[in-house]
KETI-603001 format. One line per 10 residues: for each residue x negated, y, z negated of N, C-alpha, C. Coordinates in nm, 3 decimals. Example, Ala and Ser with C-alpha at 12.3 -4.5 7.8 and 13.67 -1.06 7.14 Angstrom:
2
-1.319,-0.569,-0.780,-1.230,-0.450,-0.780,-1.320,-0.330,-0.780 | -1.285,-0.225,-0.708,-1.367,-0.106,-0.714,-1.290,0.003,-0.787 $
This chain:
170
9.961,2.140,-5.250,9.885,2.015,-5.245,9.847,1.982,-5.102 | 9.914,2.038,-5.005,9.927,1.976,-4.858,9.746,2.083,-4.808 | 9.787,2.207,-4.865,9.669,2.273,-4.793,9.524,2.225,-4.860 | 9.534,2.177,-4.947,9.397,2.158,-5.060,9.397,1.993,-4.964 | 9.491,1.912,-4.950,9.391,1.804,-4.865,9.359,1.823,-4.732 | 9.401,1.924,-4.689,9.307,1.944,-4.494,9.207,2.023,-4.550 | 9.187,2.101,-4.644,9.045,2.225,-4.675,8.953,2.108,-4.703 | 8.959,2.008,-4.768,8.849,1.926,-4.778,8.765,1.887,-4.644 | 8.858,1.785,-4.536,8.802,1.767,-4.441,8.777,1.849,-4.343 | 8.855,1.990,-4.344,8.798,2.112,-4.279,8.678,2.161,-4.334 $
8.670,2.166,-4.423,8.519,2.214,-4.477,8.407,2.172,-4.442 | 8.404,2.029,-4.481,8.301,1.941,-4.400,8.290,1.932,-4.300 | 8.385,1.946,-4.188,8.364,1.955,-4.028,8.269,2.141,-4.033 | 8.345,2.217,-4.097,8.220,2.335,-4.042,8.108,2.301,-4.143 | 8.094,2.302,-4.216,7.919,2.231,-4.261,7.837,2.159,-4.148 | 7.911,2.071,-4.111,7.823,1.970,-4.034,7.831,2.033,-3.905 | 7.939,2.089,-3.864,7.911,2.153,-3.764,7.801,2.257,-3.737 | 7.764,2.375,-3.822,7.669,2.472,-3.849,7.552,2.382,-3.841 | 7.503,2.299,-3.954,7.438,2.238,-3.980,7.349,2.117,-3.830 | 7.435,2.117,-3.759,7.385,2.026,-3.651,7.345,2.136,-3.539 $
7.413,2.251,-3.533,7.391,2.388,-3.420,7.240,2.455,-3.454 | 7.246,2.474,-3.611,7.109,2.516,-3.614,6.953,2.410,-3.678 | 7.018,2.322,-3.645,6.918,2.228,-3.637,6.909,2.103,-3.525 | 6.997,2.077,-3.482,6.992,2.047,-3.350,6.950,2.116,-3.256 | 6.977,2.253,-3.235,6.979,2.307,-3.136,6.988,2.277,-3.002 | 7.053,2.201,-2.950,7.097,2.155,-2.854,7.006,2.047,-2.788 | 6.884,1.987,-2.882,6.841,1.860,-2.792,6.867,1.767,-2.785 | 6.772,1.676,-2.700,6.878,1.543,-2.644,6.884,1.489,-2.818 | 6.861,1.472,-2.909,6.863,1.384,-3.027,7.003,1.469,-3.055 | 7.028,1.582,-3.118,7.156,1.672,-3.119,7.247,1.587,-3.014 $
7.252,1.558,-2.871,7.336,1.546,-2.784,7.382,1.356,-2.814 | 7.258,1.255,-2.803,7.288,1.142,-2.853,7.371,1.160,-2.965 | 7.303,1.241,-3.068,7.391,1.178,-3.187,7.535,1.240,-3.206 | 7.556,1.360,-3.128,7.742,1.416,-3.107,7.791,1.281,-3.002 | 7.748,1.251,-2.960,7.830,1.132,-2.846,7.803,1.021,-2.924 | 7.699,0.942,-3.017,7.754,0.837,-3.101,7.832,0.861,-3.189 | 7.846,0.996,-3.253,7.929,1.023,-3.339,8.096,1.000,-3.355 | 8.092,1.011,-3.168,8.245,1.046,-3.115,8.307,0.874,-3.083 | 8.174,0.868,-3.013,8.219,0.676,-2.955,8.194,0.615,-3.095 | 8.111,0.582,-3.186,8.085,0.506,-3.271,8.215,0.509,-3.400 $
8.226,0.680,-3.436,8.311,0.714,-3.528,8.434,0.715,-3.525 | 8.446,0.837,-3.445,8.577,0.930,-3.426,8.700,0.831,-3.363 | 8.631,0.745,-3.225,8.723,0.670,-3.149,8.791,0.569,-3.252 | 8.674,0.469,-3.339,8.766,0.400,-3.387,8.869,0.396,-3.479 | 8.744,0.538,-3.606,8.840,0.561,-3.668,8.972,0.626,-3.652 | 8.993,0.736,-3.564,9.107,0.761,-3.505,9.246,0.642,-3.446 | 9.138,0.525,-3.414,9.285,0.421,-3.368,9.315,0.336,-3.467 | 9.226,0.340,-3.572,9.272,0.294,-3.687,9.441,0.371,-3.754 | 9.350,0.497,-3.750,9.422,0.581,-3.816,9.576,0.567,-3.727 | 9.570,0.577,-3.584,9.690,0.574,-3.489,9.760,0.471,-3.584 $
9.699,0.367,-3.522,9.779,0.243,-3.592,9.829,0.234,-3.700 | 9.790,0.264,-3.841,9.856,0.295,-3.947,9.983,0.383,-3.949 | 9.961,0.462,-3.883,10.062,0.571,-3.852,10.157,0.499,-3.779 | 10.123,0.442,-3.653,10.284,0.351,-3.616,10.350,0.242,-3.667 | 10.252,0.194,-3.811,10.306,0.124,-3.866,10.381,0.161,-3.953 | 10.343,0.305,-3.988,10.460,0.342,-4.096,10.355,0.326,-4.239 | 10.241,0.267,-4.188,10.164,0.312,-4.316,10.082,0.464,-4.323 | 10.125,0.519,-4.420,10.028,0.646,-4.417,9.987,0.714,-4.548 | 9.930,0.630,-4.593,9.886,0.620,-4.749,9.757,0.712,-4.746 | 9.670,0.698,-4.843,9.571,0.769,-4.874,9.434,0.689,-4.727 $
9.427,0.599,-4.720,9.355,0.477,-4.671,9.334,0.606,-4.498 | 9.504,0.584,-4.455,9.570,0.640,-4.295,9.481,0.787,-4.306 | 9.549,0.860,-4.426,9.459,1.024,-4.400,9.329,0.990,-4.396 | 9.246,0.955,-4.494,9.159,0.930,-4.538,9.031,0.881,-4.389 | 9.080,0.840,-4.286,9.045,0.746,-4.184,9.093,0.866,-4.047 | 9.206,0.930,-4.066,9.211,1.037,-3.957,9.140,1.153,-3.971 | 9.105,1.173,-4.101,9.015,1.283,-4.162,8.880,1.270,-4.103 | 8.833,1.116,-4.141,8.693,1.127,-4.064,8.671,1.103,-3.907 | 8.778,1.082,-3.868,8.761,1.094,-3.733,8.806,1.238,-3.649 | 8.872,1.375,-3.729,8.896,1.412,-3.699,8.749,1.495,-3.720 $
8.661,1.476,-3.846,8.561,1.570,-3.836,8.419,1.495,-3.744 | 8.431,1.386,-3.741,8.312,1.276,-3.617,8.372,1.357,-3.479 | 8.491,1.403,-3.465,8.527,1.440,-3.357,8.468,1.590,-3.323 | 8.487,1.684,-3.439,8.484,1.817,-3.403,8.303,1.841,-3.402 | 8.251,1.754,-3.414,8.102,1.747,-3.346,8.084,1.793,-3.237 | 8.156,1.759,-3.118,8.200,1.839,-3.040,8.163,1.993,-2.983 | 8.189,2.061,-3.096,8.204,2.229,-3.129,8.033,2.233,-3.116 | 7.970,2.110,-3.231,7.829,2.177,-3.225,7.710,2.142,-3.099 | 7.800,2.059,-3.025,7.711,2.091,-2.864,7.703,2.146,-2.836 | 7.879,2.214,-2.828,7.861,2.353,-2.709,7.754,2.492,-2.790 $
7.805,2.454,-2.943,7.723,2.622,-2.981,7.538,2.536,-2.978 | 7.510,2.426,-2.998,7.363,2.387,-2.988,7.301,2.438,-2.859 | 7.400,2.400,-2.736,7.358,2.442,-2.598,7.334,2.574,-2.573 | 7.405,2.673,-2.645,7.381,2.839,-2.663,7.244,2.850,-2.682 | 7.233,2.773,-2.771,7.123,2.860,-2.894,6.989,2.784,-2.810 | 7.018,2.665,-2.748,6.849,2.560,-2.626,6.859,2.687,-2.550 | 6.957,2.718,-2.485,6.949,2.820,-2.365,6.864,3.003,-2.441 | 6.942,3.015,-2.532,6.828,3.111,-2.559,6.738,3.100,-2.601 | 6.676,3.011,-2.683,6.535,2.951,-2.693,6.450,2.942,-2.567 | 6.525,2.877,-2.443,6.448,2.877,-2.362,6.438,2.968,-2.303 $
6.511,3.095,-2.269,6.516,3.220,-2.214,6.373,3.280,-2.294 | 6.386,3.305,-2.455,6.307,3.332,-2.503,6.153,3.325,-2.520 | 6.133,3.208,-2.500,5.995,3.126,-2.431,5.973,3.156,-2.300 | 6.022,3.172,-2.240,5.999,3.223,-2.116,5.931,3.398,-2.073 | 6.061,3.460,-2.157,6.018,3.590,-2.137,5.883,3.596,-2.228 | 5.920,3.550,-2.344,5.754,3.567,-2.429,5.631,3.536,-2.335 | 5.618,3.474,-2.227,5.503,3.393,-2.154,5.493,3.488,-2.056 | 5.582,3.531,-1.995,5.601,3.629,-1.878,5.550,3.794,-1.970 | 5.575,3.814,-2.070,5.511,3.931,-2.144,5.391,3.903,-2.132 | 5.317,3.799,-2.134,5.128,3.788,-2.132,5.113,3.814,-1.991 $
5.153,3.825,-1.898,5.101,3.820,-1.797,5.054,3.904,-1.747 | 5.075,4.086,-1.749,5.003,4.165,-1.733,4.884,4.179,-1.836 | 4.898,4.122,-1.958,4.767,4.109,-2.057,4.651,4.026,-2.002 | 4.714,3.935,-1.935,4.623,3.804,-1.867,4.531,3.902,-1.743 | 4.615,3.961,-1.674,4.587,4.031,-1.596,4.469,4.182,-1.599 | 4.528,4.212,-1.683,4.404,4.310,-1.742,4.269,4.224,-1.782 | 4.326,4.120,-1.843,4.184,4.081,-1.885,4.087,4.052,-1.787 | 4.162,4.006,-1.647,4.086,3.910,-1.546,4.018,4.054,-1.508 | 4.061,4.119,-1.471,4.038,4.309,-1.449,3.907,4.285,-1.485 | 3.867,4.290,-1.629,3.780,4.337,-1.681,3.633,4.222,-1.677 $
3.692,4.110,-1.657,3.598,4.025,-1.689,3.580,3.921,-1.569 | 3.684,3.925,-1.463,3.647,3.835,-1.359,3.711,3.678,-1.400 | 3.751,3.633,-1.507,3.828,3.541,-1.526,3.977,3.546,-1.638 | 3.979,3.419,-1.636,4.123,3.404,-1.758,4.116,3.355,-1.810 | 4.120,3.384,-1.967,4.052,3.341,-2.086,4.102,3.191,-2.120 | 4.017,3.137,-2.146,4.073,3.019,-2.234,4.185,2.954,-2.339 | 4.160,3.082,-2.411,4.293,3.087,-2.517,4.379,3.231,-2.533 | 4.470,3.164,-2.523,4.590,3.273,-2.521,4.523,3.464,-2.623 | 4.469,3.337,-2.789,4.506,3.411,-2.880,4.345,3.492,-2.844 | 4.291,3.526,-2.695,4.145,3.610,-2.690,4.256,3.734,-2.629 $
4.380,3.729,-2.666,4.442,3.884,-2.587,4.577,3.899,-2.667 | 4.610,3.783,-2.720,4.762,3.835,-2.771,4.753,3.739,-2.931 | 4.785,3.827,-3.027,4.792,3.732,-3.161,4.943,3.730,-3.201 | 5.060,3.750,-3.137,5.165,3.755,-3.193,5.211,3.586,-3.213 | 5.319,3.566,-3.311,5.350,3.470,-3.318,5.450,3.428,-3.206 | 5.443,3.298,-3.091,5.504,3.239,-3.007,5.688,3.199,-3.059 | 5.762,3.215,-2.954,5.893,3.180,-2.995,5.857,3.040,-3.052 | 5.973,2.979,-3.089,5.994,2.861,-3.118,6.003,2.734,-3.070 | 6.034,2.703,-2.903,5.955,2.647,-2.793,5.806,2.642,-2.779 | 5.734,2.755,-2.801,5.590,2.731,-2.794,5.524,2.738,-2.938 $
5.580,2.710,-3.051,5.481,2.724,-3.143,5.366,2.596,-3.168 | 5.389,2.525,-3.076,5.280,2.371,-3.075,5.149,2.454,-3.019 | 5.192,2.545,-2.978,5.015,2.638,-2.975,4.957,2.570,-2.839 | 5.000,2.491,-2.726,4.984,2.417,-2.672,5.028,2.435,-2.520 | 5.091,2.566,-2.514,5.209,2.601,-2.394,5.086,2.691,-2.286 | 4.946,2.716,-2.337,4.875,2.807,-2.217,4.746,2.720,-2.192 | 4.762,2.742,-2.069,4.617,2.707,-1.998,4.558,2.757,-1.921 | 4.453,2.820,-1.937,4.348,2.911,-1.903,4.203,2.864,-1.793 | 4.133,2.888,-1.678,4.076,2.870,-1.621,3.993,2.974,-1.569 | 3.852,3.053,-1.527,3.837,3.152,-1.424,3.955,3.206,-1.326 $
3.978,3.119,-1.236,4.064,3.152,-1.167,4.236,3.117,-1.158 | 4.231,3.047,-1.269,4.436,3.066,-1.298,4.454,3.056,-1.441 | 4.569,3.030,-1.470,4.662,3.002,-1.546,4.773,2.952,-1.532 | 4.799,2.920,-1.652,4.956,2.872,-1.629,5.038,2.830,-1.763 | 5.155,2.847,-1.788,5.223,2.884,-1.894,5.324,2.681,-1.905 | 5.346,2.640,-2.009,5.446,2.509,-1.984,5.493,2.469,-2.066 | 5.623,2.430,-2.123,5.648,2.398,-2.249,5.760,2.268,-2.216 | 5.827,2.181,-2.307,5.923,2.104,-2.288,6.018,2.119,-2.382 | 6.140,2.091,-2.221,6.299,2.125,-2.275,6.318,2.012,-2.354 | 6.371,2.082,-2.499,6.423,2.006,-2.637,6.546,1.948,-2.541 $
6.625,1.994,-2.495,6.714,1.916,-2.411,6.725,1.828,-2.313 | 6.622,1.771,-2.273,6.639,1.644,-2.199,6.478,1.553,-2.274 | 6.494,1.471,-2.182,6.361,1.360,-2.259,6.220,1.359,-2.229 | 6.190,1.434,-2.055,6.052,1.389,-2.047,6.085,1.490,-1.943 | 6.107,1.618,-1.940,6.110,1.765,-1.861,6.090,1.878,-1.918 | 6.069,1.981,-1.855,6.031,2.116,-1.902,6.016,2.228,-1.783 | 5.942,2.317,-1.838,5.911,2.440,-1.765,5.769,2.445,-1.736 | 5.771,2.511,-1.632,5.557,2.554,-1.579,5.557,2.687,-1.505 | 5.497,2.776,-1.537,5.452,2.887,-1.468,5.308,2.860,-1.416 | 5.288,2.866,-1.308,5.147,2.875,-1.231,5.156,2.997,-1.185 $
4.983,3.090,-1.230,4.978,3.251,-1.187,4.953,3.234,-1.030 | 4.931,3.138,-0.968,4.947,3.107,-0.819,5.074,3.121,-0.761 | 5.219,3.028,-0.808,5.332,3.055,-0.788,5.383,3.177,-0.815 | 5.369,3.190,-0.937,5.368,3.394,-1.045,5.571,3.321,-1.093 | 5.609,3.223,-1.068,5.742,3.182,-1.102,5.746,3.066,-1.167 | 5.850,3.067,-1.268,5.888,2.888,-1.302,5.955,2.865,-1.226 | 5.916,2.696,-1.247,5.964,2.566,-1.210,5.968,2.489,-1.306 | 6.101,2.386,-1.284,6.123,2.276,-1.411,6.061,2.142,-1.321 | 6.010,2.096,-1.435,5.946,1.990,-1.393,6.028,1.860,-1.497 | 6.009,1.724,-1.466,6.049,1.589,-1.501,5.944,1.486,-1.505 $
């Protein structure tokens, strides 16, 4: 009986845990809502739960109340794996942008400028950072690659073929 009532609230902590890693993926909305989760939830219900416990009450009410603060707590887990998965997203977007660049380059080769739209040299589908179709900008004489980090609020990345490097911008 003892193991069948922690498998319940263990279960639900990895659900929600998975569940917030690959859909959060580590942005700021993912990051707000693991830290209201912890201050709003976990803290109180946990001193609830304390308190029952030094009172010597520890009825269904006491578990019942350390349970959900123990899984508001293990939210936790899905920052750190959300932050994995922003970081390779953004690695990913990156190298994908840095792959056009000798394409960009050939093209200027041939024609004296840099095309307007990405998709006049490359039709593959963009990682998941750039699928807003929105990450290239094209001119005669430059380009430049830019997308924004799901992880903070009003920053991102920019490649200028002038610089030939990123920079994060705010």
């Amino acid at each position: 009986a003892m193991r069948s009532r922690h498998l319940v609230p263990l279960s639900i902590a990895v659900i929600v845990n998975v569940v917030l890693i690959f859909v959060g993926r580590g942005s700021f909305l993912h990051m707000v809502g693991v830290m209201g989760l912890v201050v709003w939830v976990a803290l109180p219900a946990g001193a609830v739960a304390g308190l029952l416990y030094f009172m010597k009450r520890r009825g269904r009410f006491a578990r019942v109340t350390f349970a959900i603060a123990c899984v508001a707590l293990s939210t936790i887990v899905s920052a750190v794996g959300g932050t994995f998965l922003l970081q390779h997203d953004i690695a990913q977007a990156k190298a994908f942008c840095e792959s056009l660049v000798p394409k960009l380059e050939q093209h200027r080769a041939k024609t004296l400028s840099y095309p307007d739209r990405i998709e006049a040299i490359d039709r593959r589908t963009p990682p998941r950072l750039l699928r807003d179709g929105d990450y290239y900008s094209g001119s005669p004489n430059a380009y430049s690659f830019s997308f924004s980090d799901p992880g903070g609020m009003m920053n991102g990345f920019a490649w200028d073929s002038h610089a030939g490097r990123w920079k994060e911008w705010d």
